[in-house]
PDB file with one MODEL, atoms N, CA, C and O in Angstrom:
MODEL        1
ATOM      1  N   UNK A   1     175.413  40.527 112.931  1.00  0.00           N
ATOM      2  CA  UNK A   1     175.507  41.357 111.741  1.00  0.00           C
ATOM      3  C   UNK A   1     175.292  40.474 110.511  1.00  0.00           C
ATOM      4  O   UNK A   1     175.704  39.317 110.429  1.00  0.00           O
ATOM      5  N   UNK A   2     174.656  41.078 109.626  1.00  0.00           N
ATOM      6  CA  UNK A   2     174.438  40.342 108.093  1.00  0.00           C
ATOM      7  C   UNK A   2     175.310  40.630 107.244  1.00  0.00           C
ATOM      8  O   UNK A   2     175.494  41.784 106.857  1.00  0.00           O
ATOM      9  N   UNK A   3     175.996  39.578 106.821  1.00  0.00           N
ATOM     10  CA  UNK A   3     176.887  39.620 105.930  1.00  0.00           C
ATOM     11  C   UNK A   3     176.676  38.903 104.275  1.00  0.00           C
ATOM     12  O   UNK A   3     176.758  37.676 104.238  1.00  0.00           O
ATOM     13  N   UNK A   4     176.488  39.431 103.319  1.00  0.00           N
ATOM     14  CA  UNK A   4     176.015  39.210 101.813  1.00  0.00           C
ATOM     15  C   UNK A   4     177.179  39.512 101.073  1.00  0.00           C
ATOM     16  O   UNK A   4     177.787  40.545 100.795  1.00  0.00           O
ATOM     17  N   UNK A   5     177.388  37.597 100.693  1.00  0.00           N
ATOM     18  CA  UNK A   5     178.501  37.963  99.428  1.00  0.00           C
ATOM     19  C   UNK A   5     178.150  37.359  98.264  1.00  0.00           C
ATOM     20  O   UNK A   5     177.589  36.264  98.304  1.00  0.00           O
ATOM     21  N   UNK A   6     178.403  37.923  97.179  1.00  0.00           N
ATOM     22  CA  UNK A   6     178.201  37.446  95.793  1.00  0.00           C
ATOM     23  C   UNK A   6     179.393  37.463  94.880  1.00  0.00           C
ATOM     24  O   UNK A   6     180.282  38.249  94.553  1.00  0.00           O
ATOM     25  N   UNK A   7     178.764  35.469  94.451  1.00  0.00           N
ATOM     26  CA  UNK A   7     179.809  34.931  93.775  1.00  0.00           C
ATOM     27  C   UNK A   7     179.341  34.472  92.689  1.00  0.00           C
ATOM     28  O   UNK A   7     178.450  33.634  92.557  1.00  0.00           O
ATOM     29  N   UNK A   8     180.040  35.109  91.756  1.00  0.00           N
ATOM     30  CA  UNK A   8     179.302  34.440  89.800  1.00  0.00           C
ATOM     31  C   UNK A   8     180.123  33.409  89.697  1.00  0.00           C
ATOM     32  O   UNK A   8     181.209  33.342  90.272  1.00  0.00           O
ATOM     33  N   UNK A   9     179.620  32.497  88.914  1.00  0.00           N
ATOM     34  CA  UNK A   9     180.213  30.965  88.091  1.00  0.00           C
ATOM     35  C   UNK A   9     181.343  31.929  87.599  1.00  0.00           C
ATOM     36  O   UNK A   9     181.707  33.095  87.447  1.00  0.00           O
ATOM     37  N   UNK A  10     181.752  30.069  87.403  1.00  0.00           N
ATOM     38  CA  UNK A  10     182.911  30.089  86.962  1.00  0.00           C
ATOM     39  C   UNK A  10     183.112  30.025  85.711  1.00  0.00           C
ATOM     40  O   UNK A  10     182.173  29.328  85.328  1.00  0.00           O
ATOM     41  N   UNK A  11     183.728  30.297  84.810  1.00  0.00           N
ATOM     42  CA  UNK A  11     184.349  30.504  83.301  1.00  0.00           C
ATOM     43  C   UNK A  11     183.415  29.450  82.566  1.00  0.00           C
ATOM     44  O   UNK A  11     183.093  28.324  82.945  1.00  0.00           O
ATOM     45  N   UNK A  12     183.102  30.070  81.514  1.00  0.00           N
ATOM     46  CA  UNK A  12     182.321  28.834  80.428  1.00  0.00           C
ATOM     47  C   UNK A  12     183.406  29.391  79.142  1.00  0.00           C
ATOM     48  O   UNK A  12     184.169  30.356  79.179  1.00  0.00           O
ATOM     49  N   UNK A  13     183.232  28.679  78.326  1.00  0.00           N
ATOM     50  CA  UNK A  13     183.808  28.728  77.251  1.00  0.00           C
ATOM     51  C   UNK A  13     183.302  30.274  76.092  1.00  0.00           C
ATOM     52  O   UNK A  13     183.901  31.042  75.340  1.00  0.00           O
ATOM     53  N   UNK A  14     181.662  30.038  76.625  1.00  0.00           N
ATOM     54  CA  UNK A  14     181.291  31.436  75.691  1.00  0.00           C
ATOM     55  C   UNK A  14     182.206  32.545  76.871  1.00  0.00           C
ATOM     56  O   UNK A  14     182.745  33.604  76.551  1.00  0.00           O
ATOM     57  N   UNK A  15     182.186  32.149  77.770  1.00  0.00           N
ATOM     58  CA  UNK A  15     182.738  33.423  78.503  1.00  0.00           C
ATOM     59  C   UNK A  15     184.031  33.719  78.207  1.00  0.00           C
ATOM     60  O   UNK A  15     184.314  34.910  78.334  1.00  0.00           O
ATOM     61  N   UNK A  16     185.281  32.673  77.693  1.00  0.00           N
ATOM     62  CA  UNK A  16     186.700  33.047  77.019  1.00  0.00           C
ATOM     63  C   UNK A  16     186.474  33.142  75.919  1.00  0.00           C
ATOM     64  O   UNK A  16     187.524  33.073  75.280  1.00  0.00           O
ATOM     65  N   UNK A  17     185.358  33.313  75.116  1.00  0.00           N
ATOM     66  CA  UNK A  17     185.011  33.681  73.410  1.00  0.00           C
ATOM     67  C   UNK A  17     184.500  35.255  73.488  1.00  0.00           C
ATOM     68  O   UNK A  17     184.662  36.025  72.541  1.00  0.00           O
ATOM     69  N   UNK A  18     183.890  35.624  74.680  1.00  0.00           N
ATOM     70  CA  UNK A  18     183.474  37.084  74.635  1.00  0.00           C
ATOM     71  C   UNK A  18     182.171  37.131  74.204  1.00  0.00           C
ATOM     72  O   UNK A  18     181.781  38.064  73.502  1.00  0.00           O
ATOM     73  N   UNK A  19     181.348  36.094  74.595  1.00  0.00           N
ATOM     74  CA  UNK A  19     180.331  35.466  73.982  1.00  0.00           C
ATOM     75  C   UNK A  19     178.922  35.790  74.858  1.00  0.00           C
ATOM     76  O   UNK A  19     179.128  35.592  76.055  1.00  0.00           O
ATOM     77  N   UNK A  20     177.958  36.104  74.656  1.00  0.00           N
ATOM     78  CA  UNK A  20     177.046  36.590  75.563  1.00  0.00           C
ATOM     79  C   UNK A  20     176.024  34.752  75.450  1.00  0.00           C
ATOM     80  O   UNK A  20     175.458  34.151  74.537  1.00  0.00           O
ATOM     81  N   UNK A  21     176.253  34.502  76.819  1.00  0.00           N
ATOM     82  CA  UNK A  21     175.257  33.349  77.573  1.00  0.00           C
ATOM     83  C   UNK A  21     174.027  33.764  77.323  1.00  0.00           C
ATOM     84  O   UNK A  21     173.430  33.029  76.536  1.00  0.00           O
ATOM     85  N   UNK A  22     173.327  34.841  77.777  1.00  0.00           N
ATOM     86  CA  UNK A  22     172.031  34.801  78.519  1.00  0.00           C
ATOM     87  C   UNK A  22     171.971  33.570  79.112  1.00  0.00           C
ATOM     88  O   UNK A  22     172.694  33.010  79.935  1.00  0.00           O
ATOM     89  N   UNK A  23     170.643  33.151  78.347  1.00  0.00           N
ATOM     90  CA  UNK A  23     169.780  31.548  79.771  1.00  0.00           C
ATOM     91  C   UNK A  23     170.480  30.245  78.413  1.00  0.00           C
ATOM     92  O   UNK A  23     170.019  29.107  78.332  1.00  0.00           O
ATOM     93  N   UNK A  24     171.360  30.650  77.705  1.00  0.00           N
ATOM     94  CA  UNK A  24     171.605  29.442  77.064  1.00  0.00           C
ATOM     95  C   UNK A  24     172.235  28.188  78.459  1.00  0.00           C
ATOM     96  O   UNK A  24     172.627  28.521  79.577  1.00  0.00           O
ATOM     97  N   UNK A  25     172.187  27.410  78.156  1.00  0.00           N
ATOM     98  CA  UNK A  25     172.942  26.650  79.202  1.00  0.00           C
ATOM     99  C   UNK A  25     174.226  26.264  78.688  1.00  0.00           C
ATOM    100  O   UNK A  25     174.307  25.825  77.541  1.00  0.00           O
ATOM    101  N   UNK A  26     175.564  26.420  79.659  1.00  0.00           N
ATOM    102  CA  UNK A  26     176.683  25.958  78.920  1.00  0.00           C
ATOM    103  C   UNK A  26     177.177  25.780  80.449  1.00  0.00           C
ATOM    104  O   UNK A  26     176.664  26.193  81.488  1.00  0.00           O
ATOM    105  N   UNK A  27     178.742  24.769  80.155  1.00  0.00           N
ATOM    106  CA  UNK A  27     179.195  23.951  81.693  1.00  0.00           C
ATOM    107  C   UNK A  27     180.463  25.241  81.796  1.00  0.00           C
ATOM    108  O   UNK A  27     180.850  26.194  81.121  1.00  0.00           O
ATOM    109  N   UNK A  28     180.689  24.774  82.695  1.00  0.00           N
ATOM    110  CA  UNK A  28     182.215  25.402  83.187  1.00  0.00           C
ATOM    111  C   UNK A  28     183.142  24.839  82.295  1.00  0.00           C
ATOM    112  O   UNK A  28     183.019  23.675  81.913  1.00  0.00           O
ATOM    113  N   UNK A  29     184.006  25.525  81.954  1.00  0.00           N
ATOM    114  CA  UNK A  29     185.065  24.495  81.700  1.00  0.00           C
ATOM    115  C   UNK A  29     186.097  24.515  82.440  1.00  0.00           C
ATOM    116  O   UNK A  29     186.093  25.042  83.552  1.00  0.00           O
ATOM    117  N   UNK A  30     187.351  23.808  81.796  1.00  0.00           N
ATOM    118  CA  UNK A  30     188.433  23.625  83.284  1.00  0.00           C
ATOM    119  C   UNK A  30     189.298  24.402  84.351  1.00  0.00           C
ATOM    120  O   UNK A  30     189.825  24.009  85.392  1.00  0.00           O
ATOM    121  N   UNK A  31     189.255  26.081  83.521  1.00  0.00           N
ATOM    122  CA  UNK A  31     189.753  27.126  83.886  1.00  0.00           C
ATOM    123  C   UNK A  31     188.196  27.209  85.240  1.00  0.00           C
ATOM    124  O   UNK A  31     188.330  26.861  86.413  1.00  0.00           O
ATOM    125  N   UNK A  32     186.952  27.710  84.671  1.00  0.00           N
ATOM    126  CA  UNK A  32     185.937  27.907  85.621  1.00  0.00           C
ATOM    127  C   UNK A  32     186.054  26.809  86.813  1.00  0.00           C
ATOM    128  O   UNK A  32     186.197  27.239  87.958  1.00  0.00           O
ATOM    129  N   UNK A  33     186.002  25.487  86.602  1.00  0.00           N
ATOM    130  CA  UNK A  33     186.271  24.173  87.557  1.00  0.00           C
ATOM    131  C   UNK A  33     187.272  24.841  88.711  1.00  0.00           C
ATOM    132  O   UNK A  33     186.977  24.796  89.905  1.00  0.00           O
ATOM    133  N   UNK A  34     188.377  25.408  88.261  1.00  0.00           N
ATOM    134  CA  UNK A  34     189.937  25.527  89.475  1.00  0.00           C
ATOM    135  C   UNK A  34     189.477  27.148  89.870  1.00  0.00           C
ATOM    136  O   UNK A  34     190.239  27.664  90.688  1.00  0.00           O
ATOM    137  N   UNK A  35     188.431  27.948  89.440  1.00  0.00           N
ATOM    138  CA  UNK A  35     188.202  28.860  89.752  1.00  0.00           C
ATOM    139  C   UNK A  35     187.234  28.613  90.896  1.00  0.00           C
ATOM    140  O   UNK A  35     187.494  29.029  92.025  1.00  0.00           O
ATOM    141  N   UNK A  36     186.367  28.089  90.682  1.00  0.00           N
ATOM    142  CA  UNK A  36     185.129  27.397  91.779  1.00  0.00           C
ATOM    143  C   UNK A  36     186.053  26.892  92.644  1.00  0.00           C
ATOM    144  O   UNK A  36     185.978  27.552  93.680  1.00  0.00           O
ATOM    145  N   UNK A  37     187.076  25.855  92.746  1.00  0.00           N
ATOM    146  CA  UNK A  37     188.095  25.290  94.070  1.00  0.00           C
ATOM    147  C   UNK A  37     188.627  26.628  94.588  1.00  0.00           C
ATOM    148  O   UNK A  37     188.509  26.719  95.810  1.00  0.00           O
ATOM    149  N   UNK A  38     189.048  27.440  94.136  1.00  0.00           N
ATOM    150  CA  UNK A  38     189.944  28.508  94.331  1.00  0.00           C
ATOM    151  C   UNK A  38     189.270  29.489  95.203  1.00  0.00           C
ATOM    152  O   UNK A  38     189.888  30.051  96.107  1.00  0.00           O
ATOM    153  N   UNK A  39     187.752  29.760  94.907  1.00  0.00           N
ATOM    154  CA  UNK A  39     186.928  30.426  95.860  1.00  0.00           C
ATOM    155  C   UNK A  39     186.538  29.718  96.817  1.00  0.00           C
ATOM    156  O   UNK A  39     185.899  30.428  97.593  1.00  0.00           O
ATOM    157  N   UNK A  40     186.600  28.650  97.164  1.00  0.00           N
ATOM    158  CA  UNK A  40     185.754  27.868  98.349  1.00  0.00           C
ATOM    159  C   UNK A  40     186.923  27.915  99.304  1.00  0.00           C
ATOM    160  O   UNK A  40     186.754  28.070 100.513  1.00  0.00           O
ATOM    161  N   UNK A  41     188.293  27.759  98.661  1.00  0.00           N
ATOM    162  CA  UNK A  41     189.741  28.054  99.526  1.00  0.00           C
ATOM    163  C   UNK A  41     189.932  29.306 100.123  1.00  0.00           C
ATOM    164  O   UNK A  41     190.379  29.571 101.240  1.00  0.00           O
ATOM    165  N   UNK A  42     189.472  30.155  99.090  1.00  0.00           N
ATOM    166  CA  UNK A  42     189.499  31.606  99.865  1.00  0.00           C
ATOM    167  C   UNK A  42     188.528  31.192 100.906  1.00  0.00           C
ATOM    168  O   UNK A  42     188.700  30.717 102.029  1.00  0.00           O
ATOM    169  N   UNK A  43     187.574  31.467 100.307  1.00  0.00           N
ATOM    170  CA  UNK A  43     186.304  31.713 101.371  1.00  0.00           C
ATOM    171  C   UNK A  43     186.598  30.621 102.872  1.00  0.00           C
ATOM    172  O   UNK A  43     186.326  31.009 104.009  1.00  0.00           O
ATOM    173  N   UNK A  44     187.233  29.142 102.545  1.00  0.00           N
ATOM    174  CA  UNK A  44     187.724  28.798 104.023  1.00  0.00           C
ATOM    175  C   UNK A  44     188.740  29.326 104.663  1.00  0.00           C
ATOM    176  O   UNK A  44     188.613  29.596 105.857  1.00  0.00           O
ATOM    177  N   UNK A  45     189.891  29.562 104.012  1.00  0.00           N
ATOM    178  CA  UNK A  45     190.965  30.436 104.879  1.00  0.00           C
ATOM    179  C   UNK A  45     190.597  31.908 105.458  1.00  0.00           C
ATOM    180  O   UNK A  45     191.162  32.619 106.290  1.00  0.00           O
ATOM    181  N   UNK A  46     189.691  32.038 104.859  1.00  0.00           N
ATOM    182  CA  UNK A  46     189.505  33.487 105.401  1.00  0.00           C
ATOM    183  C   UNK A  46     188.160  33.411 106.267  1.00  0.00           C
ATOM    184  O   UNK A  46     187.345  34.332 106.238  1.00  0.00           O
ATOM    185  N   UNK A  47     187.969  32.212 107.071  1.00  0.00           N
ATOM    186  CA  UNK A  47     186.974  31.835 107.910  1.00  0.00           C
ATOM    187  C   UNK A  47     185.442  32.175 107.367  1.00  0.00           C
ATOM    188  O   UNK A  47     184.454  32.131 108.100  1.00  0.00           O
ATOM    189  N   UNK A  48     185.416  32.476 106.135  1.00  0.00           N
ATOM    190  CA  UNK A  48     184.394  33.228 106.058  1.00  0.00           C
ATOM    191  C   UNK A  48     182.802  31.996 105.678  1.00  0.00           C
ATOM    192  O   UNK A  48     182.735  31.498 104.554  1.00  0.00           O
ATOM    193  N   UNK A  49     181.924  31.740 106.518  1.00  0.00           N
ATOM    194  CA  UNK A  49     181.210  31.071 106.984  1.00  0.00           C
ATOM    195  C   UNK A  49     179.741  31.970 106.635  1.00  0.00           C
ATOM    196  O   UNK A  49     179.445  33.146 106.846  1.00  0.00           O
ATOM    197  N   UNK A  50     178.904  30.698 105.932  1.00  0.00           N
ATOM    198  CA  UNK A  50     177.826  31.350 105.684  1.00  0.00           C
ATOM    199  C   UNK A  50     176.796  29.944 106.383  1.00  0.00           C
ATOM    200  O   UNK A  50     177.069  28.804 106.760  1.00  0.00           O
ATOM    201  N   UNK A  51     175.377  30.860 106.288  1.00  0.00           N
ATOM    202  CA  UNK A  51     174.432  29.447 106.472  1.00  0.00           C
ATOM    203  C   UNK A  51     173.331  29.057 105.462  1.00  0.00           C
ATOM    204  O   UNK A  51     172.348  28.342 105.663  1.00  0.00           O
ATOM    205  N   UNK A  52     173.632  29.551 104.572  1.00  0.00           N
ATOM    206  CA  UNK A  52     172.896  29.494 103.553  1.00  0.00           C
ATOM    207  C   UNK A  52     173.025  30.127 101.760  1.00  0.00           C
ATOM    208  O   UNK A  52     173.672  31.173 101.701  1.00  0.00           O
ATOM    209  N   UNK A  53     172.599  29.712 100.654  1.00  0.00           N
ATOM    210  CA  UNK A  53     172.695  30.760  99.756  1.00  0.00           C
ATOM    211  C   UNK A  53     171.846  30.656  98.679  1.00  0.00           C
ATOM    212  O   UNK A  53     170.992  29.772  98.741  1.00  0.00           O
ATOM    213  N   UNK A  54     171.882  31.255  97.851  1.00  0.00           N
ATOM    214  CA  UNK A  54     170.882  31.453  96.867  1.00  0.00           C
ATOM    215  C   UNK A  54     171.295  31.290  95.834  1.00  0.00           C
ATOM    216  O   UNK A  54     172.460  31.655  95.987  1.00  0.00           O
ATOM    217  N   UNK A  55     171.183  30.950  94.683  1.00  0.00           N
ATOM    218  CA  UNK A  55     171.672  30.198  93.364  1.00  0.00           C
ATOM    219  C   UNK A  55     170.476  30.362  92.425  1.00  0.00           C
ATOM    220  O   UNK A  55     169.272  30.487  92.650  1.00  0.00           O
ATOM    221  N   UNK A  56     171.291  30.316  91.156  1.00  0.00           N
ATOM    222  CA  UNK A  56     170.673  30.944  89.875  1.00  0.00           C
ATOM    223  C   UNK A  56     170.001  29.461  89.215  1.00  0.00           C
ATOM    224  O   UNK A  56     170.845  28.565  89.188  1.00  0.00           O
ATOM    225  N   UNK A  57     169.075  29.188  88.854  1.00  0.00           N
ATOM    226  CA  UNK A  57     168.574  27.443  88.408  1.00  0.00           C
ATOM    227  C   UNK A  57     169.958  27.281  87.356  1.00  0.00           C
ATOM    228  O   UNK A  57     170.264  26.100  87.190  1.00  0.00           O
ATOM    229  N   UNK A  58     170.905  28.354  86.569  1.00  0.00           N
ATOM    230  CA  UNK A  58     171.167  27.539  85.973  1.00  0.00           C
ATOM    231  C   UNK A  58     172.010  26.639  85.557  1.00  0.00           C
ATOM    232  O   UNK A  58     172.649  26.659  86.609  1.00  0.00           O
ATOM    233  N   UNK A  59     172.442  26.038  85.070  1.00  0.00           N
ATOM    234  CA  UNK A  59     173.891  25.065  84.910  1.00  0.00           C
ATOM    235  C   UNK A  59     174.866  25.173  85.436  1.00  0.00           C
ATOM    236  O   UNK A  59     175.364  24.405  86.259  1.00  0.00           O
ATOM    237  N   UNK A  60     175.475  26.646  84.821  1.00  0.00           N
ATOM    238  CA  UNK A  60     176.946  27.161  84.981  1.00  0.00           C
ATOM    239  C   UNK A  60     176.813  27.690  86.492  1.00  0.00           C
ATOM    240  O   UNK A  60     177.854  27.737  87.148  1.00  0.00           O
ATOM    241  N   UNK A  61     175.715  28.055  87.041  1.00  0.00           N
ATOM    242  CA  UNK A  61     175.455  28.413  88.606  1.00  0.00           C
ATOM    243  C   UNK A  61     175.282  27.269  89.500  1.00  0.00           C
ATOM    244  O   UNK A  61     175.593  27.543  90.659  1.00  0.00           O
ATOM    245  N   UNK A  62     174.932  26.225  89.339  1.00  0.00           N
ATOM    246  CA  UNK A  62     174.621  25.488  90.266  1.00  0.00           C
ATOM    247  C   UNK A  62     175.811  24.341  89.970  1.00  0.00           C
ATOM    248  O   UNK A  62     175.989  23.582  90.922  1.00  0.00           O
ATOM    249  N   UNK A  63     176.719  24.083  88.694  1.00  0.00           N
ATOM    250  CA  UNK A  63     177.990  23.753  88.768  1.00  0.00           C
ATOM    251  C   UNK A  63     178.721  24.374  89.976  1.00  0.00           C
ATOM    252  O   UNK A  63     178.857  23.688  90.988  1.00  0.00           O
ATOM    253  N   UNK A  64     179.158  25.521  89.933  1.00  0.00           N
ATOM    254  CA  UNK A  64     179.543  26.626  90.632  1.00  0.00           C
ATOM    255  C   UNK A  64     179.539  26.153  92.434  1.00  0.00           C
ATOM    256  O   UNK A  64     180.336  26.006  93.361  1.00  0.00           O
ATOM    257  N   UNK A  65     178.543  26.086  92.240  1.00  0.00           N
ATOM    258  CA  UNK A  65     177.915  25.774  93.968  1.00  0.00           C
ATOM    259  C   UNK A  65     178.151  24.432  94.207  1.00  0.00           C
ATOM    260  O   UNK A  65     178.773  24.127  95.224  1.00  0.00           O
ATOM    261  N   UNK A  66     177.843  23.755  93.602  1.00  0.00           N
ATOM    262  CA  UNK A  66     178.738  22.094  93.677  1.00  0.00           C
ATOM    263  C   UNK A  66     179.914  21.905  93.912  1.00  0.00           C
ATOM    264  O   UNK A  66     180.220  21.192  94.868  1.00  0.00           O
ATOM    265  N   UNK A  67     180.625  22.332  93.324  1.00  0.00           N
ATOM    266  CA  UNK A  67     182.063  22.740  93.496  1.00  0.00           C
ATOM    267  C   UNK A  67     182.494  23.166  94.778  1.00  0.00           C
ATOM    268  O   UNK A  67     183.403  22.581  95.366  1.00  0.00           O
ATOM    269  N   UNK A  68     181.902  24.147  95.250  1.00  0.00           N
ATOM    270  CA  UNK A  68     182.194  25.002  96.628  1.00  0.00           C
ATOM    271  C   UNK A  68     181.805  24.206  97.614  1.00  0.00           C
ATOM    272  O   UNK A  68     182.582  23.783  98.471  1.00  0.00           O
ATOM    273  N   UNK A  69     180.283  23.881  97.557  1.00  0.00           N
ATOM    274  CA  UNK A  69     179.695  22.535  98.101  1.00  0.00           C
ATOM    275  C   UNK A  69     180.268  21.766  98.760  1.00  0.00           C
ATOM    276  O   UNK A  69     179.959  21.508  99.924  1.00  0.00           O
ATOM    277  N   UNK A  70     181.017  21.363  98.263  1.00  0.00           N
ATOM    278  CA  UNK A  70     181.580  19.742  98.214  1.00  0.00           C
ATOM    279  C   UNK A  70     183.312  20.182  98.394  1.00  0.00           C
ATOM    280  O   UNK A  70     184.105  19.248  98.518  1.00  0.00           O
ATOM    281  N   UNK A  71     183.686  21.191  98.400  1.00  0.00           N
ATOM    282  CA  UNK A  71     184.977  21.539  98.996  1.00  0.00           C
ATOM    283  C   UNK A  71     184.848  22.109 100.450  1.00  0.00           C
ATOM    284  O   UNK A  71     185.899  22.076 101.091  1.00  0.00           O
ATOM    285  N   UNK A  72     183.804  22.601 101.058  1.00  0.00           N
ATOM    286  CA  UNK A  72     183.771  22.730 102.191  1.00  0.00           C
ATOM    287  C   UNK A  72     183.337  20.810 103.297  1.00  0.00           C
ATOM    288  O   UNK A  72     183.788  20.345 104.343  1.00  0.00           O
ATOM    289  N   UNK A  73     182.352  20.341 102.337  1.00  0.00           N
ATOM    290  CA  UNK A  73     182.058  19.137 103.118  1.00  0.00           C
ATOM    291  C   UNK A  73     182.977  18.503 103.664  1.00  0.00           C
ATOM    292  O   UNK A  73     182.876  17.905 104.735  1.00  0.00           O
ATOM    293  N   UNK A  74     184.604  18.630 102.516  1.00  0.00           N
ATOM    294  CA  UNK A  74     186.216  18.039 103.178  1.00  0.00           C
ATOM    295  C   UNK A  74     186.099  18.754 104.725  1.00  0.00           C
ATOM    296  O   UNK A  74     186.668  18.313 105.724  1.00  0.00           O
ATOM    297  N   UNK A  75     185.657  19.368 104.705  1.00  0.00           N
ATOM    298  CA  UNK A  75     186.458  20.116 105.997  1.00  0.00           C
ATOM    299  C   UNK A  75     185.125  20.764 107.298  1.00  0.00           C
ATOM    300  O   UNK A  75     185.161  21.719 108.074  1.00  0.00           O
ATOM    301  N   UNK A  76     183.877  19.523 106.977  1.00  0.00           N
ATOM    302  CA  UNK A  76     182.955  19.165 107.914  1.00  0.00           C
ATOM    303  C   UNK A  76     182.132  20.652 107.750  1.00  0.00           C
ATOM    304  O   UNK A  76     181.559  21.179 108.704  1.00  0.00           O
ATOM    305  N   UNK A  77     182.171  21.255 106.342  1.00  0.00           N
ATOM    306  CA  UNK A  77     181.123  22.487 106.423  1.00  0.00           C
ATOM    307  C   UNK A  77     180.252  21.973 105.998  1.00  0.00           C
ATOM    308  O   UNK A  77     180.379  20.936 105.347  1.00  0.00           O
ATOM    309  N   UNK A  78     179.077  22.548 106.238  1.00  0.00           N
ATOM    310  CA  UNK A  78     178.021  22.698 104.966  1.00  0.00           C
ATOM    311  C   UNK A  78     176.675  23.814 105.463  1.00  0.00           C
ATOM    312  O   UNK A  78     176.356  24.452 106.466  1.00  0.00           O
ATOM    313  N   UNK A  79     176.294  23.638 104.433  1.00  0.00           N
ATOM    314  CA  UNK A  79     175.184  25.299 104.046  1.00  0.00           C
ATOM    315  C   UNK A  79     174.243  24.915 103.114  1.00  0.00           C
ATOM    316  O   UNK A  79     174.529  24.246 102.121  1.00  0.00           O
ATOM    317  N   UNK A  80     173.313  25.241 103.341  1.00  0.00           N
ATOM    318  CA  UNK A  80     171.694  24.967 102.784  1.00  0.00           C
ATOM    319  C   UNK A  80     171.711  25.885 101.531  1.00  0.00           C
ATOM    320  O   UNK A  80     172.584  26.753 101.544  1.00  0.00           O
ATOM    321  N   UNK A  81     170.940  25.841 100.519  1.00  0.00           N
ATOM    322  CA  UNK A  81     170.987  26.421  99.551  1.00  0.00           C
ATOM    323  C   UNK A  81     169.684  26.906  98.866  1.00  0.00           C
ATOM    324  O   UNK A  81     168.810  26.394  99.565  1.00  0.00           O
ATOM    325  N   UNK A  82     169.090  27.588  97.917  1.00  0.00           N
ATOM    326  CA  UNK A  82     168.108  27.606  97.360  1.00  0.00           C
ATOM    327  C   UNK A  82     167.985  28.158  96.345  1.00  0.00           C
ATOM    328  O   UNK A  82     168.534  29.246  96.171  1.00  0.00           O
ATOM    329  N   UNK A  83     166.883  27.294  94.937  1.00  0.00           N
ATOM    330  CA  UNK A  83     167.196  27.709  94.061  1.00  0.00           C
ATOM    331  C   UNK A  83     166.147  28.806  93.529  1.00  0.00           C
ATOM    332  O   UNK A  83     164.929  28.633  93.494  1.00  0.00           O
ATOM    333  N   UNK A  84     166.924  30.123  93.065  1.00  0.00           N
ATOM    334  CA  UNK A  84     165.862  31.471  92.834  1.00  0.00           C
ATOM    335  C   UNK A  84     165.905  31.263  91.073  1.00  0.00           C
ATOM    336  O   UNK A  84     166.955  30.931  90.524  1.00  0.00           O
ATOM    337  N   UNK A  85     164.808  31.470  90.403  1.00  0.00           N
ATOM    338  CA  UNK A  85     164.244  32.086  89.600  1.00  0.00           C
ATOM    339  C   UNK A  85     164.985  33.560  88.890  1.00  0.00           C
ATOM    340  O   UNK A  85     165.383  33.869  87.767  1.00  0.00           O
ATOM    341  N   UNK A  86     164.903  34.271  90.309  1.00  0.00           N
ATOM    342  CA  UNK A  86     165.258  35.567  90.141  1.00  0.00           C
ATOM    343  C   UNK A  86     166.288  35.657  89.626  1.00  0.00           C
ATOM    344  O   UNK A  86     166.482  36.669  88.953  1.00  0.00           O
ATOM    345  N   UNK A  87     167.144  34.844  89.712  1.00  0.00           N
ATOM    346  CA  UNK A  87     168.459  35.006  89.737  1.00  0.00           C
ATOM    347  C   UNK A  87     169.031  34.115  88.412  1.00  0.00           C
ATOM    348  O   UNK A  87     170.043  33.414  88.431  1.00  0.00           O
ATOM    349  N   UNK A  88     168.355  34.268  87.551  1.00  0.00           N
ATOM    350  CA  UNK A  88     167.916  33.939  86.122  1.00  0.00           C
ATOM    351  C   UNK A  88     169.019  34.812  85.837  1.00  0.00           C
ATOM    352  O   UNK A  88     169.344  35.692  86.634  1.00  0.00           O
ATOM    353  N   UNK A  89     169.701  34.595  84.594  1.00  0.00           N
ATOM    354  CA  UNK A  89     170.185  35.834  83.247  1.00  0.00           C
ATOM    355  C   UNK A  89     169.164  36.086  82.538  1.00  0.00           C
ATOM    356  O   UNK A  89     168.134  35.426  82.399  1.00  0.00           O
ATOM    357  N   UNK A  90     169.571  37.368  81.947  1.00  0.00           N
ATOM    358  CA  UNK A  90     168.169  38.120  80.896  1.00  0.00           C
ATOM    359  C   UNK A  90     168.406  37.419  80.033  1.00  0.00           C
ATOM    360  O   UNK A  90     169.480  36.827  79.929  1.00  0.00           O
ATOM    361  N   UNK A  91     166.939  37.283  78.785  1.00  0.00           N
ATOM    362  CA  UNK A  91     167.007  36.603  77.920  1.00  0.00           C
ATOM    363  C   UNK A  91     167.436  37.615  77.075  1.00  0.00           C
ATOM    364  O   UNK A  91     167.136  38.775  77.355  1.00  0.00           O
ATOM    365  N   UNK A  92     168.305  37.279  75.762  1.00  0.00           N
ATOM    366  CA  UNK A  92     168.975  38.185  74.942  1.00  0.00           C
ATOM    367  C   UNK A  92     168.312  37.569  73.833  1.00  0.00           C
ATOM    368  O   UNK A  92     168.678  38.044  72.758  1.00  0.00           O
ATOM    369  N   UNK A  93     167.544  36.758  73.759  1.00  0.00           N
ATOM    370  CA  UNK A  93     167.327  36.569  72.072  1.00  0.00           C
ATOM    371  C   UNK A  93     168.205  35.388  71.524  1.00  0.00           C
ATOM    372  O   UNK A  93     168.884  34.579  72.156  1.00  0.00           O
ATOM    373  N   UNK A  94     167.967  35.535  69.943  1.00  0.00           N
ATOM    374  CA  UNK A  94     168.983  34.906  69.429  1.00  0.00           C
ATOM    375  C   UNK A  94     169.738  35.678  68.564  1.00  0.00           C
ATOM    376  O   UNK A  94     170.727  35.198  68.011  1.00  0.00           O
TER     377      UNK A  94
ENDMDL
END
């Protein structure tokens, strides 16, 4: 059976300002950081095992996946990844 889950980054700062990103690039900050640990914990306690995923090119997304990344490698996981285009934010302008 195919199983598809979707997980958005973690907290940026425009995101606790109420602040619209689009494709600006901005990092996680430390709230987003323990949010990214916090899902890779779920997602191991709850066995939930993927073999692959798809990721947005940008910053705050592929932070995101680093994070998760590298919290499963503790515990001899790992999963192939790839980076989509598609999976861009709309551009809003300025």
């Amino acid at each position: 059976m195919l199983s598809i889950y979707l997980i958005r980054h973690g907290e940026t700062d425009f995101n606790k300002e109420g602040r619209i990103q689009g494709r600006i690039e901005t990092d996680l900050n430390p709230t987003g950081i323990e949010q990214c640990k916090k899902t890779a914990q779920f997602l191991l306690e709850n066995k939930i095992d993927f073999d692959y995923c798809y990721v947005s090119p940008q910053k705050r997304a592929i932070q995101s996946l680093e994070i998760i990344k590298n919290h499963f490698k503790h515990y001899n996981k790992n999963f192939d990844f790839f980076i989509d285009d598609n999976l861009k934010e709309i551009h809003c302008g300025r």
